[in-house]
C-alpha positions in Angstrom: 0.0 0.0 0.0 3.0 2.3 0.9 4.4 1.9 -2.6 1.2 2.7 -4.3 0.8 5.7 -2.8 4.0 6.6 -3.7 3.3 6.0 -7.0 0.1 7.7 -7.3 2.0 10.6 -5.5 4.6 11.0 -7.8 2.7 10.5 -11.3 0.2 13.5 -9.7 3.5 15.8 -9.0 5.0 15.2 -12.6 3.4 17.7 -14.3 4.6 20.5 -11.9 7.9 19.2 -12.4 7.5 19.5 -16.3 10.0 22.0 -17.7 12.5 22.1 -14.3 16.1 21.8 -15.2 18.1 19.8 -12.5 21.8 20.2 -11.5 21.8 16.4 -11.5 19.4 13.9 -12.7 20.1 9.7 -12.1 17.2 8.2 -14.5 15.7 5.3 -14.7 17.2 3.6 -11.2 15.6 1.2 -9.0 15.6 3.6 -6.0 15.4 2.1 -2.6 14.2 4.4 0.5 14.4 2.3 3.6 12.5 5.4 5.7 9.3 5.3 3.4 9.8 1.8 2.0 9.9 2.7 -1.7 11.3 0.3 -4.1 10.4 1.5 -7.7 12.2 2.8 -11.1 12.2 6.6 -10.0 14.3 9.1 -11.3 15.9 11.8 -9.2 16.6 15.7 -9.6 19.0 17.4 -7.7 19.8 20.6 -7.2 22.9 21.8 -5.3 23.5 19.5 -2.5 19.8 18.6 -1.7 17.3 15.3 -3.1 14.7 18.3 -5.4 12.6 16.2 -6.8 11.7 12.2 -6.8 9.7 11.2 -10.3 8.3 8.2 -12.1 8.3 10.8 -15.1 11.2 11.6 -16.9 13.0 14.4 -15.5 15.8 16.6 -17.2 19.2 17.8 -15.8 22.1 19.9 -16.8 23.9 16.6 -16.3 21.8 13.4 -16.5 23.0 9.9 -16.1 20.9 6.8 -16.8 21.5 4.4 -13.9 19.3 2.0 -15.9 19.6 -1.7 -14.0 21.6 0.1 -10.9 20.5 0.3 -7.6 20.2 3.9 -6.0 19.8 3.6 -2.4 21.1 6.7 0.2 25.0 6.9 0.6 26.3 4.6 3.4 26.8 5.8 6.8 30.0 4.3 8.9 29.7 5.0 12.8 33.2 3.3 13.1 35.7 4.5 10.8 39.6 5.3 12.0 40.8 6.0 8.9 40.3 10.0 8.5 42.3 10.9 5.7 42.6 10.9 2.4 44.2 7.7 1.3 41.1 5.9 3.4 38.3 8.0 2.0 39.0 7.2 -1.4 38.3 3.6 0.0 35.7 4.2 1.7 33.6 6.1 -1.0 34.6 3.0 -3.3 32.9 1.2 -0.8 29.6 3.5 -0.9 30.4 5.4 2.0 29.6 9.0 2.1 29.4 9.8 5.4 32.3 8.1 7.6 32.4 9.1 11.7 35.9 8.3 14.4 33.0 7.6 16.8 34.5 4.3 19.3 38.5 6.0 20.1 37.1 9.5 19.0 39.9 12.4 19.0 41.2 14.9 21.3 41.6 18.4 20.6 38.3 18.4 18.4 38.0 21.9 16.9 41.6 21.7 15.4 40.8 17.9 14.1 37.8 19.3 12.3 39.4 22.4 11.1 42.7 20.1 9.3 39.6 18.6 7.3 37.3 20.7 6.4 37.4 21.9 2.4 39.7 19.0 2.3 37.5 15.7 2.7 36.2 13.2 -0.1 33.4 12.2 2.3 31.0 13.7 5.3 33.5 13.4 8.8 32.8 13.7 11.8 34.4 12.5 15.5 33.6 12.0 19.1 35.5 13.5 21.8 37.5 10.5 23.1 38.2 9.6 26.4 41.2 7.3 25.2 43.4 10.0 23.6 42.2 12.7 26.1 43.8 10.0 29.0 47.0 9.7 26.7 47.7 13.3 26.3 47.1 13.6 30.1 48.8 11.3 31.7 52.0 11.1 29.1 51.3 7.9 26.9 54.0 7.6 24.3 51.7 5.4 22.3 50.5 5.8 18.5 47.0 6.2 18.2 46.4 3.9 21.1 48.2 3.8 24.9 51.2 1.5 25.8 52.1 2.5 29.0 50.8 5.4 30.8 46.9 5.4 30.5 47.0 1.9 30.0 48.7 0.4 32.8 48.4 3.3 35.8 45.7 4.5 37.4 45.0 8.2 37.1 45.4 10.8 40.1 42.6 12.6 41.2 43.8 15.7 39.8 44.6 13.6 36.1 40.8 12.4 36.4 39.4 16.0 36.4 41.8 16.7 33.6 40.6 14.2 31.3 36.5 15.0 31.9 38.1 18.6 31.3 39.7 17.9 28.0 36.8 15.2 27.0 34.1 18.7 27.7 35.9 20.6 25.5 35.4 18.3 23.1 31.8 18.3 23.4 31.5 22.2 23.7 33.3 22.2 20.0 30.5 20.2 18.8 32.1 16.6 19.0 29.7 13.8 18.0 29.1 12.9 21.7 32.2 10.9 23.9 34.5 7.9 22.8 35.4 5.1 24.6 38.0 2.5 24.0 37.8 0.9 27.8 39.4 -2.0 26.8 42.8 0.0 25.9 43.0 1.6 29.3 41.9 -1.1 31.8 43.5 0.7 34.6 40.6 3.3 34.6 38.0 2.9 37.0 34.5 2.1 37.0 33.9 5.6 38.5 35.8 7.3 35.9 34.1 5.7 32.9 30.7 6.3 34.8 31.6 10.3 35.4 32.1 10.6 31.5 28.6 8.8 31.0 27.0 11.1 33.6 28.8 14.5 31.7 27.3 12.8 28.3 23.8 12.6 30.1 24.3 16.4 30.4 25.3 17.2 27.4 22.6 15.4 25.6 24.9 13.2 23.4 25.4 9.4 22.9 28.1 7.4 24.5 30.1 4.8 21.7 31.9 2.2 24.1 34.4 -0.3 22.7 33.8 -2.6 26.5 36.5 -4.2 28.8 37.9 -6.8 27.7 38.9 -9.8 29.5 41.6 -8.2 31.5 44.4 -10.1 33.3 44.2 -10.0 37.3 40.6 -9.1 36.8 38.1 -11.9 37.6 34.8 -11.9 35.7 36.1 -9.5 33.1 34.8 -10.9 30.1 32.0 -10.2 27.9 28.5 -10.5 29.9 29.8 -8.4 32.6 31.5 -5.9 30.3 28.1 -5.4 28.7 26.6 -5.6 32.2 28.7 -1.9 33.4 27.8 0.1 30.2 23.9 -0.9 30.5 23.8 -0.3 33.8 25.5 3.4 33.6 22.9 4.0 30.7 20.4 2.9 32.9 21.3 5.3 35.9 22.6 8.4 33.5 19.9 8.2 30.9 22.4 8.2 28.2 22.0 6.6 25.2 24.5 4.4 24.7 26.3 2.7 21.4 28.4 -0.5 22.1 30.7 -1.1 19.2 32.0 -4.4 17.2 29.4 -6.5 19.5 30.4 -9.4 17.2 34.6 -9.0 18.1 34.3 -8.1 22.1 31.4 -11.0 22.8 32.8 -13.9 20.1 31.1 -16.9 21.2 28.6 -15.1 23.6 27.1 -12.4 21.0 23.8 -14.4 21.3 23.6 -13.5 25.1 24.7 -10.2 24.3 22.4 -9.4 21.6 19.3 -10.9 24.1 20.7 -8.5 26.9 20.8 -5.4 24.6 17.2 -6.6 23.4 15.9 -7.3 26.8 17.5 -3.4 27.9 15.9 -2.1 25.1 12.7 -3.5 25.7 12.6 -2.0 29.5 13.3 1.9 28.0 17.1 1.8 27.7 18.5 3.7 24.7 20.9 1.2 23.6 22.2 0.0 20.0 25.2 -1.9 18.5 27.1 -3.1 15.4 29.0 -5.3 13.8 31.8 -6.1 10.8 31.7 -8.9 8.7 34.6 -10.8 9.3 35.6 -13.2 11.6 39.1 -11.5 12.5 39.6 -8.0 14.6 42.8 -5.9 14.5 44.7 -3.6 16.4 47.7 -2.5 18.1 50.0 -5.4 19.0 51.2 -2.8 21.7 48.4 -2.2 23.4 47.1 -3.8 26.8 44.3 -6.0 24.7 47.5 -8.3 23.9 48.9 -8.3 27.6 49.6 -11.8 28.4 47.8 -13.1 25.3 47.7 -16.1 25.4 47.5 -16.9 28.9 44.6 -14.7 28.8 42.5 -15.6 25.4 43.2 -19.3 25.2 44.2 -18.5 21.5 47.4 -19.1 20.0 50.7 -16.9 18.1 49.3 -18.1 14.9 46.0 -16.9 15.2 47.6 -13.3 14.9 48.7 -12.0 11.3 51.1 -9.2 10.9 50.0 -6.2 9.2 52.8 -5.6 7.4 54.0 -8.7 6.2 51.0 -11.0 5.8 53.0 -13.7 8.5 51.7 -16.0 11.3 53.0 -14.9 14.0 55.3 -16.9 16.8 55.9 -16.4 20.5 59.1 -15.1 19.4 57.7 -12.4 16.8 54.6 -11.8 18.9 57.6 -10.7 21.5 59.7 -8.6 18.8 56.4 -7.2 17.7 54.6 -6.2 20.9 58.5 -4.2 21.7 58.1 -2.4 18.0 54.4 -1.4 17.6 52.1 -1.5 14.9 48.6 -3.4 13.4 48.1 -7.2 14.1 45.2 -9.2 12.8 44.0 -11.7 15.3 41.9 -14.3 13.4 39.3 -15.5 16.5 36.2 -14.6 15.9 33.8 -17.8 15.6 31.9 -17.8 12.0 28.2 -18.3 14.2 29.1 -15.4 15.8 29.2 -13.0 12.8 25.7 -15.0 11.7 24.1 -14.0 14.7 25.2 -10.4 14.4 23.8 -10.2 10.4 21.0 -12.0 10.7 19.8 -9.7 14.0 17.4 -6.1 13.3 19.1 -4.5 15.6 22.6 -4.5 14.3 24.3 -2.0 12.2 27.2 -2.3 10.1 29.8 -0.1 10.9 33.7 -0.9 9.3 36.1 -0.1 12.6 38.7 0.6 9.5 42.3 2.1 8.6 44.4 1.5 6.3 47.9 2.9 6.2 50.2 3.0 3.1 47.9 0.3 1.8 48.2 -2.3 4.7 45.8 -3.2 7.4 42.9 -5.1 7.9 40.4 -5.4 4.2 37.0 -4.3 6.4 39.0 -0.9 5.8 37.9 -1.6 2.0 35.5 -3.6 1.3 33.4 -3.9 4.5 29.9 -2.9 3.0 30.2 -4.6 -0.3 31.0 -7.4 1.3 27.2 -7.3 3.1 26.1 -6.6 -0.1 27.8 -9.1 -2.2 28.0 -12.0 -0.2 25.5 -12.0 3.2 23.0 -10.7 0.6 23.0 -12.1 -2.5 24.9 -15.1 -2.5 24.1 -16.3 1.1 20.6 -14.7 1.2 21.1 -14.4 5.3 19.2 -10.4 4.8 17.0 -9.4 1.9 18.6 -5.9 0.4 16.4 -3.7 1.9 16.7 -5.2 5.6 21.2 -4.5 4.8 20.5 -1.2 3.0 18.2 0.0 6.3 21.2 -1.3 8.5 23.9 0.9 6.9 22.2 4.1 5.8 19.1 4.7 8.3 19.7 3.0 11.4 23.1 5.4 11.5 21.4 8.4 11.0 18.7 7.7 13.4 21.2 6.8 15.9 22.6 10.6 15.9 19.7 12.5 14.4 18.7 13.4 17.9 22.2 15.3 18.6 23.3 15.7 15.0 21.0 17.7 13.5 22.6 16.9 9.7 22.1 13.2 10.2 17.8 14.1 9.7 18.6 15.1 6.1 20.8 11.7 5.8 20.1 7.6 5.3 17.4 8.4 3.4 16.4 9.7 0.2 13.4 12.0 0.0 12.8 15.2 -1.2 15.3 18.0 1.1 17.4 15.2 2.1 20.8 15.5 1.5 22.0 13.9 -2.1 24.7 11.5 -0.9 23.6 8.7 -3.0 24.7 5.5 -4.3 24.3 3.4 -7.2 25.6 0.1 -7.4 24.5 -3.3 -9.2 23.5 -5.7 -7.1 24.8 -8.7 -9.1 28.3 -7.3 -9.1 28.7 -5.5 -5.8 31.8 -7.6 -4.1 34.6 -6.6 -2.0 38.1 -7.6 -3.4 40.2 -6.6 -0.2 42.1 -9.4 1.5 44.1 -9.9 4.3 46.7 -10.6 2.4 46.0 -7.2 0.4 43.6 -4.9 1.4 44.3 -2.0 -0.8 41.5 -3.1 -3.3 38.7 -1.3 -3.9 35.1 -2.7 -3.9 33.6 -3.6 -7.4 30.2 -2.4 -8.7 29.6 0.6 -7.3 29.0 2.6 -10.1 28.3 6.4 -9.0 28.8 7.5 -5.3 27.7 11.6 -5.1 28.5 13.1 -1.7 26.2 16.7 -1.3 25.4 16.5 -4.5 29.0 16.1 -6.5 29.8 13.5 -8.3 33.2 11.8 -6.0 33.1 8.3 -8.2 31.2 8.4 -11.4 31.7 5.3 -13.8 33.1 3.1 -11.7 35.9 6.0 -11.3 37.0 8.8 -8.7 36.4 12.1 -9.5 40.0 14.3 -9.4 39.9 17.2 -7.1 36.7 17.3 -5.5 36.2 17.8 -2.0 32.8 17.9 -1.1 32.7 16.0 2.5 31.7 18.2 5.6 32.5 18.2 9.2 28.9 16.7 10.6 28.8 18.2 15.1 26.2 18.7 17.0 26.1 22.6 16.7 
């Protein structure tokens, strides 16, 4: 009934649009609006960056491109993306993403990350204010990216504590996308701490994105359950809404559990959501306190972990060499049932948790949402299209729509919306990044417009465009 009326809507509203010249026009597309629930050959008018018009009559642009057989669905949305810069955006909009958000280890100062991007970006950006690097900066980490000594291993002072919320307000008062936690990097820090930095997101009227504790030696009962078990229950007492991050790679084997406890919170008023990759390995810094007394700890092995760098297996000897030197490791743990669960769950997003660096790293920095596309879609038929094109374009926006103000004209496509659009073929949309080499870009997506510019057209990039903005909540 919805789609009729859509229909009937549009063919009524074609003769106004009779005679309009559009910036852009995509014709002839099978445009699908997970808000409204259309799925029908439309074509779309835009004009500057804004969605003008959506017609089942032909409509006429200063540029048109038939998209004929193509799939136009809003531009992807990534809540979890490290790599901010250039090198990774070009991925990233080769993957479909338009808008891509440093939400789980955030950054710290904001306003001057924001103002090195802005004019400068391929794709929408955007970043938390992270508790993480605000911690490193205070108490003297010398780590890269992530702590490896300081904030990971020593408790902060009293005086360090109200530093960090200091530094993490800032943040929010330059209009980060709410605060950043990466608990399992710092396990040091204190259940009070992490639950002051809930309560000052509760004031601010922003969302929490927590990457949980991990099982954390000397630490009894540190796993997964009650990881999942302090976050709830500070949403619960705070009133914040909370985001728990790569469910899939903290919970492994329990991500049924976990997915029934975040149901059963939301079910009894708690604002809580998650995500998820699609592969069954994680990655990270080799360095940092998730690898302390590894496998003591995990019950895994060396060889479960891959080096970044080199593509090798790891040893107890290298895993020593490596953990001295720094850098990315792959650990290959995660249980295949695991990621299932996680797809074939409504209240799961997709989000990438990707970098790349000089072309190495882990492929979900490439090829993460193709890879929903191409293979839990249409080969394994786990989620129809619709159900994974809700998942990475609406859910996302409606997550930060109530602090973001932008994110209401995004994930969907409608008439003011925002034109960061996508159009792919669904019989060819595949990723081609491996851990052996990531650097590959995803394969039919066609045309990937970001505000209304054209930033891959053909299958190709589009030299010396920057259209991407800085997306805060002011």
């Amino acid at each position: 009934m919805k789609k009729q009326l859509f229909g009937i809507l549009f063919l009524i509203g074609s003769g106004a649009l009779h005679g309009q010249v559009f910036d852009v026009v995509l014709s002839n597309g099978r445009v699908i609006d997970p808000e409204s629930g259309l799925d029908a050959v439309r074509d779309i008018g835009i004009r500057g960056k804004r969605i003008a018009a959506i017609s089942s009559a032909r409509l006429h642009g200063r540029t048109e491109v038939n998209v004929r057989g193509l799939v136009v669905s809003p531009g992807f949305i990534d809540l979890h993306s490290h790599g901010q810069d250039d090198e990774n955006y070009h991925y990233k909009a080769h993957d479909g993403v338009t808008t891509a958000l440093e939400l789980e280890i955030g950054v710290s100062p904001v306003a001057e990350w924001y103002r090195s991007r802005e004019g400068r970006a391929l794709v929408n950006f955007g970043a938390s204010s992270g508790h993480v690097p605000a911690r490193m900066a205070v108490m003297h980490d010398t780590g890269d990216f992530l702590p490896r000594d300081e904030a990971a291993h020593r408790i902060a002072t009293d005086e360090e504590t109200l530093s960090i919320v200091n530094a993490v307000r800032r943040g929010l008062d330059d209009g980060a996308i709410g605060i950043g936690f990466g608990i399992a990097y710092v396990p040091t820090a204190p259940r009070q701490e992490i639950y002051r930095l809930f309560q000052l997101a509760a004031e601010k009227h922003v969302p929490v994105f927590v990457h949980m504790r991990g099982g954390v030696p000397n630490e009894p009962n540190s796993g997964a359950i009650p990881a999942l078990q302090e976050v709830i229950a500070d949403a619960a007492v705070t009133g914040v809404s909370l985001h728990v991050v790569h469910l899939t790679s903290v919970a492994a084997r329990l991500t049924p559990v976990c997915l029934q406890m975040i149901e059963g919170a939301r079910k009894h008023g708690i604002d809580v959501t998650t995500e998820m990759y699609p592969y069954t390995a994680s990655a990270s810094r080799i360095e940092s306190a998730i690898f302390d007394d590894w496998e003591k700890r995990t019950g895994n092995s060396y060889h479960d972990l891959q080096w970044s760098a080199t593509g090798e297996r790891l040893t107890a000897e290298t895993f020593a060499k490596y953990r001295k030197q720094g850098g990315s490791v792959i650990s290959h743990t995660l249980p295949e049932a695991a990621l299932r669960a996680g797809i074939q769950s409504p209240i799961v997003m997709i989000a990438s948790d990707g970098r790349l660096a000089e072309g190495k790293g882990h492929p979900r920095g490439a090829g993460t949402f193709a890879r929903v596309l191409g293979i839990y879609v249409r080969e394994q038929k786990l989620i129809s299209l619709t159900e994974a094109l809700r998942r990475i374009t609406l859910m996302p926006a409606q997550r930060l729509e109530a602090s973001v103000p932008a994110m209401r004209n995004k994930g969907r496509i409608k008439v003011g919306a925002d034109a960061d659009l996508v159009a792919f073929d669904p019989n060819r949309i595949i990723d081609k990044a491996t851990f052996e080499n990531p650097a590959q870009y995803s394969e039919g997506i066609q045309h990937v417009l970001v505000n209304g510019v054209f930033v891959v057209r053909e299958g190709r990039f589009v030299e010396g465009v920057y259209p991407g903005i800085g997306l805060r909540t002011k």
